[in-house]
C-alpha positions as CSV (number, residue, x, y, z in Angstrom):
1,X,96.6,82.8,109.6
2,X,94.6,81.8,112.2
3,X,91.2,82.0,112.7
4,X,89.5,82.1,116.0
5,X,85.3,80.8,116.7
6,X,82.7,83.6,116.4
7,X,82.8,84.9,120.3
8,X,83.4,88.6,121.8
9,X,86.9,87.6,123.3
10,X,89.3,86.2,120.8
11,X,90.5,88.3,117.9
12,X,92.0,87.2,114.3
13,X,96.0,86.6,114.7
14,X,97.1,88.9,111.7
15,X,99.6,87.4,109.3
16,X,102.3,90.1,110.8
17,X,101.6,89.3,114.5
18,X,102.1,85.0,113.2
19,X,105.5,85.7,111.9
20,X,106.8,87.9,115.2
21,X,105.5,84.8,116.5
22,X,107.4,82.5,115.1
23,X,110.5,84.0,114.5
24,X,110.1,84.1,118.9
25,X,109.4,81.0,118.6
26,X,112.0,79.1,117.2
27,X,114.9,80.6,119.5
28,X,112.2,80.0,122.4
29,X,112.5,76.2,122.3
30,X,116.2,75.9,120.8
31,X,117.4,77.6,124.0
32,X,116.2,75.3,125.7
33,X,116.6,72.6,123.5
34,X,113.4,70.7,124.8
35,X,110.0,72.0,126.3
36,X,106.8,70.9,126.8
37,X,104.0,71.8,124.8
38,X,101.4,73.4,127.1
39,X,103.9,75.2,128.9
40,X,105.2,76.5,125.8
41,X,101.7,77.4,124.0
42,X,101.4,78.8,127.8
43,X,104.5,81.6,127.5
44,X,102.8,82.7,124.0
45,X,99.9,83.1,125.4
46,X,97.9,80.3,122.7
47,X,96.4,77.2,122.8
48,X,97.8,74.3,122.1
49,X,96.3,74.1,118.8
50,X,97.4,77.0,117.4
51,X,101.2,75.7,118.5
52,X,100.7,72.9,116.4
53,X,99.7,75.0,113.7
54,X,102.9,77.3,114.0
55,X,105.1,73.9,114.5
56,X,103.6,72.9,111.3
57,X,103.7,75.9,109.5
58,X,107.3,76.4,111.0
59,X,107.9,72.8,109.7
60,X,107.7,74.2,105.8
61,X,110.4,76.7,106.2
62,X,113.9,76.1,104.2
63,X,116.7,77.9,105.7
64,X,120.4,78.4,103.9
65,X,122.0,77.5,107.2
66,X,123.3,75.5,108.2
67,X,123.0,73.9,104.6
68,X,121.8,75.4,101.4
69,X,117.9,75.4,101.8
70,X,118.2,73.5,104.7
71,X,114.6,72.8,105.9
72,X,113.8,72.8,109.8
73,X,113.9,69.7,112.1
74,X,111.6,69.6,114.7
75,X,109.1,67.3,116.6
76,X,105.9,67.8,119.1
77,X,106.0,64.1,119.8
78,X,104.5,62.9,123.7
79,X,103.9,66.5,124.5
80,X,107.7,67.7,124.3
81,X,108.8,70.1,121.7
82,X,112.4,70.1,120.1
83,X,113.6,72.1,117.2
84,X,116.8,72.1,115.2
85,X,118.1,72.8,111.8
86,X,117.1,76.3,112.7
87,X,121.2,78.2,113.7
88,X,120.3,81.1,111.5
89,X,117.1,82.1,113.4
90,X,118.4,80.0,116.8
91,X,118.6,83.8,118.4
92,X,116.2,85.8,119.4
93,X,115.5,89.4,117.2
94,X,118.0,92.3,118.1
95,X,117.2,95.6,117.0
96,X,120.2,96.0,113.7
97,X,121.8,99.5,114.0
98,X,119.5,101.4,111.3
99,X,116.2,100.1,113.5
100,X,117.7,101.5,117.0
101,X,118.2,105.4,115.6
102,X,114.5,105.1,113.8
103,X,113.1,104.0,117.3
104,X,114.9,106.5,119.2
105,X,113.6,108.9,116.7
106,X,110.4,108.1,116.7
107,X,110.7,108.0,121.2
108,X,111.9,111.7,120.7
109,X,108.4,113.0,119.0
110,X,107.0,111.2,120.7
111,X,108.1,113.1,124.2
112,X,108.4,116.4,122.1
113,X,104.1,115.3,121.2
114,X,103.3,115.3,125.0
115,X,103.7,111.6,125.9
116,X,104.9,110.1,129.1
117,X,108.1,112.1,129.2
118,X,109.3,110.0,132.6
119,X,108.7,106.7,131.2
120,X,109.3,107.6,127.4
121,X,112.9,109.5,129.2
122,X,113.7,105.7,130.9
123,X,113.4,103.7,127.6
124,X,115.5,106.0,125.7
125,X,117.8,105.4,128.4
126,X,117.7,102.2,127.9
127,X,117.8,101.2,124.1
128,X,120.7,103.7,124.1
129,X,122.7,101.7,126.1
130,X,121.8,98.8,124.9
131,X,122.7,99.8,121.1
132,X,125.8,101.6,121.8
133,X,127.5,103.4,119.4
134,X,124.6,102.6,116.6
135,X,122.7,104.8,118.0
136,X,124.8,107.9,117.9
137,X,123.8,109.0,114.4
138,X,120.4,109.5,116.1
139,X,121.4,111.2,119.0
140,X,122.2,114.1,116.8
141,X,119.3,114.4,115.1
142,X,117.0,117.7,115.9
143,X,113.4,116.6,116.5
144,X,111.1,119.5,115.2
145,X,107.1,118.7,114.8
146,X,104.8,120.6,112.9
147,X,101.7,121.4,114.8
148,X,98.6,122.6,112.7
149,X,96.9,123.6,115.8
150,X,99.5,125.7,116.8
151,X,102.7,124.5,119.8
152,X,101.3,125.7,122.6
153,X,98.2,122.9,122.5
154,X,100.5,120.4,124.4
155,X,101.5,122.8,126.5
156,X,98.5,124.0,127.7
157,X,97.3,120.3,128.0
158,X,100.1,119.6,130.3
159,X,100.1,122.7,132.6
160,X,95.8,122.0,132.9
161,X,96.8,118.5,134.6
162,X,99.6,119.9,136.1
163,X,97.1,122.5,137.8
164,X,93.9,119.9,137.8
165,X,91.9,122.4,136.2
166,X,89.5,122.2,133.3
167,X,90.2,123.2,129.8
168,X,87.6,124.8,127.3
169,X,88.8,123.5,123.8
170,X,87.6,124.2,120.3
171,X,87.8,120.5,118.2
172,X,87.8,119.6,115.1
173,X,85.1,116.8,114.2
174,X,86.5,115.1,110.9
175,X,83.1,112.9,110.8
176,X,80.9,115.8,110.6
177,X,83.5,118.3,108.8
178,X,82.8,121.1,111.8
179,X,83.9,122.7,114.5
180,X,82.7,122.3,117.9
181,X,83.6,123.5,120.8
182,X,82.8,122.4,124.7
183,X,84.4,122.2,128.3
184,X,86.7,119.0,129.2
185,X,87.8,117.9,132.6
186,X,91.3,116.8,131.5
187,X,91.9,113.1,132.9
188,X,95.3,112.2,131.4
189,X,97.6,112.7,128.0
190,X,97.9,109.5,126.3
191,X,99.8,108.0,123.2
192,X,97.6,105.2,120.6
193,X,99.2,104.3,117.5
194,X,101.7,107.0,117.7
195,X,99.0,109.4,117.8
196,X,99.2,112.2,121.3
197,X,94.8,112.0,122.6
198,X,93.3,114.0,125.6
199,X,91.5,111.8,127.6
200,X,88.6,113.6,129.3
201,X,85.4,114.1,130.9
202,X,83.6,115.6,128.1
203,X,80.9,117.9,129.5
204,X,78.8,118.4,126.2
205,X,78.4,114.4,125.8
206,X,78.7,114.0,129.5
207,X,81.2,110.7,129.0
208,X,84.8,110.2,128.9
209,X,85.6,111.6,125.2
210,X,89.4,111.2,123.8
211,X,90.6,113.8,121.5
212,X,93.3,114.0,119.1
213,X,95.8,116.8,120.3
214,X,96.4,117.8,116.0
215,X,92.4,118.2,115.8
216,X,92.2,120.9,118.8
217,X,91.7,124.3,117.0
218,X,92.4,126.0,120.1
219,X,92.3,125.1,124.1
220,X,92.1,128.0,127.1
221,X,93.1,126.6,130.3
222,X,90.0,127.7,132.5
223,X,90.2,129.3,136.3
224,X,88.1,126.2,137.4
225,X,89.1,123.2,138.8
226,X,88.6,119.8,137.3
227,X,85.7,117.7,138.6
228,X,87.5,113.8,139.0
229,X,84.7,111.5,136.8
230,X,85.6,107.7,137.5
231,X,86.3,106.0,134.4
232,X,84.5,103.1,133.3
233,X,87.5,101.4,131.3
234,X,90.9,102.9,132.3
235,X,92.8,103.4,129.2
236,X,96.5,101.0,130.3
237,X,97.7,101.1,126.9
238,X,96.6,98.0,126.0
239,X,94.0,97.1,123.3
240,X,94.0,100.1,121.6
241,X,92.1,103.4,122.8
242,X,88.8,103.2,121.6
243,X,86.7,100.1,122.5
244,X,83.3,99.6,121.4
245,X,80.5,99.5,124.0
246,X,77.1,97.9,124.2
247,X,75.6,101.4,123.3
248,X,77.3,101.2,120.1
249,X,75.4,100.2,116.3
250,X,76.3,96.9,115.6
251,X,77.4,96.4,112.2
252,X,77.5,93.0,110.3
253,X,80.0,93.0,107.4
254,X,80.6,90.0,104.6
255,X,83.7,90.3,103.4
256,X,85.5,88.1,100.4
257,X,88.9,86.4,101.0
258,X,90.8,89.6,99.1
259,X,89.2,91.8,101.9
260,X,90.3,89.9,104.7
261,X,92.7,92.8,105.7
262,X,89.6,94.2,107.2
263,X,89.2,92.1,110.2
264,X,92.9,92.9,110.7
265,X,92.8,96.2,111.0
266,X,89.4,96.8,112.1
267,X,88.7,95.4,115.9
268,X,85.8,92.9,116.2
269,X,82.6,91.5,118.2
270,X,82.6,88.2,116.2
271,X,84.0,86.8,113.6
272,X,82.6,83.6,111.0
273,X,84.4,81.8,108.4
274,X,81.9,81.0,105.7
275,X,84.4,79.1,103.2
276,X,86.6,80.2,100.2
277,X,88.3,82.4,102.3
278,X,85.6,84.9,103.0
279,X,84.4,85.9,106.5
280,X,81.5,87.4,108.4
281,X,82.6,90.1,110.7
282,X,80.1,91.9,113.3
283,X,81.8,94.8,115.1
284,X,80.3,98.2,116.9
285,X,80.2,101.5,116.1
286,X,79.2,104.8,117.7
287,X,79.6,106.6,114.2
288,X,78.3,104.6,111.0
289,X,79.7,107.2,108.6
290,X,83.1,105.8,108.4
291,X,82.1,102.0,107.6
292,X,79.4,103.6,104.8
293,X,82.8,105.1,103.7
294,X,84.7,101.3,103.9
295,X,82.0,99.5,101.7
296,X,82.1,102.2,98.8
297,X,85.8,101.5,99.1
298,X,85.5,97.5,99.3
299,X,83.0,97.5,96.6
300,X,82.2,94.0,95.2
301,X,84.9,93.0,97.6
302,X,82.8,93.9,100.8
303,X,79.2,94.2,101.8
304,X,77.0,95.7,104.6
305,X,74.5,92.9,105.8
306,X,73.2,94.5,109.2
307,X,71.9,97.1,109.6
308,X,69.4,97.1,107.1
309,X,69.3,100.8,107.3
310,X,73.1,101.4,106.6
311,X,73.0,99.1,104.1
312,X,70.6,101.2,102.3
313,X,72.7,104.4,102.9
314,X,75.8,102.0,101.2
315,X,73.2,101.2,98.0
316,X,71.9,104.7,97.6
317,X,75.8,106.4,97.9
318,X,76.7,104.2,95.5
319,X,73.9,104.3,93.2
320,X,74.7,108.5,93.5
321,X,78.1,108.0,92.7
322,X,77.9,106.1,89.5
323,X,75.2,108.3,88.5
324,X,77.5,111.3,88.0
325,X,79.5,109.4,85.2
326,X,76.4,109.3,83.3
């Protein structure tokens, strides 16, 4: 895994996003049987470091083809990069038969959910006809979604943008455990982490708010139109949807080398190796609840550094909770 310096930019690679990595890789350079290091740390979008570090790490592998635990041949000698030894993984990942129906099921809830039913309509198209017959089983599928909220929330979100008027909606706060309602100038319907979000001009917290579609108790389409609110980071689906500002707490996080996972799945300001596999993490939050949450979960594991406040509500949670099995 690799570890980038303690800056805002750079994030952890994840152990999941290395191997997609590599297994690109591999048929990257044997296609074209030689390449040059910066241009190909360039195409992957790394420095020329971190290639090394794959080429080594790639460099470890045994392979059963083309003989019994076979181990890869390759060199990054004067800047030029050649692999071989590699025929089993020489081409690059195709989608087996069982994986093109799951993603064509998973495209269909995701335009029955509201999504991007143009662009969502296009790559159906496409994976279709590019995985044939395998994905017939699939194409007879029925895709039927539960909605707690009720099936006309979509809907309703839809025809408001449609119309460019503003919605009043009834919302669910899972942080708080309570219902709240407010008026939203609808901006757009987006999709993050296969999750359907309104993306609005709230008018309660006067800000661009983004609300889960399953949390909306209820949503009237009003008989007013929808003020346009420029946006301060449009939401390309990239990154992720929720991005932490300057406004937000800053929370400083120690973390042992078992509860790395956290700076995986969590995104960061900065990140600190401190040895042994354990790692400093400082990211921002507008709502502290859910990292008090995390360190009663980590528990010798993981612990809250900064703020000093927060790490008092951590002790005194905890001290509360091991007080009942007294």
């Amino acid at each position: 895994m690799t570890v980038q310096g303690q800056s805002a930019g750079p994030r952890m690679v994840t152990s999941a996003e290395r191997l997609r990595r590599l297994l690109a890789l591999v048929p990257y350079v044997v296609t074209r049987q030689a390449v040059g290091l910066a241009e190909t740390a360039a195409a992957f979008g790394m420095t020329e470091r971190e290639l090394i570090d794959d080429l080594n790490l790639a460099w470890c592998v045994e392979l059963k083809s083309p003989e019994p635990y076979c181990p890869i041949d390759l060199s990054y000698e004067d800047g030029l990069v050649t692999i071989s030894q590699a025929e089993s993984i020489a081409r690059p990942l195709r989608l087996a038969a069982d994986e093109a129906s799951a993603l064509l099921v998973a495209l269909r809830m995701l335009a029955e959910a509201g999504g991007d039913s143009e662009a969502v309509t296009r790559l159906i198209a496409k994976i279709e006809d590019a995985a044939g017959a395998s994905a017939a089983p699939s194409s007879q599928l029925t895709i039927q979604i539960d909605h707690p909220n009720g099936p006309g929330v979509p809907a309703a979100v839809d025809a408001a943008l449609a119309a460019g008027k503003r919605v009043h909606l009834r919302y669910h706060v899972p942080g708080r455990d309570e219902a709240t309602e407010r008026d939203v100038d609808p901006i757009k319907l987006v999709v993050d982490q296969g999750r359907p979000y309104l993306r609005g001009w709230c008018r309660l917290a006067e800000g661009v708010r983004n609300f889960r579609l399953d949390r909306v108790l209820d949503l009237e389409v009003l008989d007013l139109p929808a003020e346009v609110h420029a946006e301060e980071e449009p939401f390309d689906g990239v990154g992720g949807l929720f991005r932490p500002s300057e406004a937000d707490v800053r929370v400083e996080l120690e973390l042992a080398a078992s509860a790395r996972w956290v700076a995986e799945q969590y995104p960061y300001e900065s990140l600190t190796e401190l040895g042994d596999g354990r790692l400093r993490v400082a990211l921002r939050t507008p709502d502290t609840s859910w990292v008090r949450r995390l360190a009663l979960r980590l528990g010798e594991e993981g612990r809250v550094i900064a703020p000093a406040e927060l790490a008092e509500q951590v002790r005194a949670a905890a001290a509360a909770a091991l007080a009942l099995y007294d």
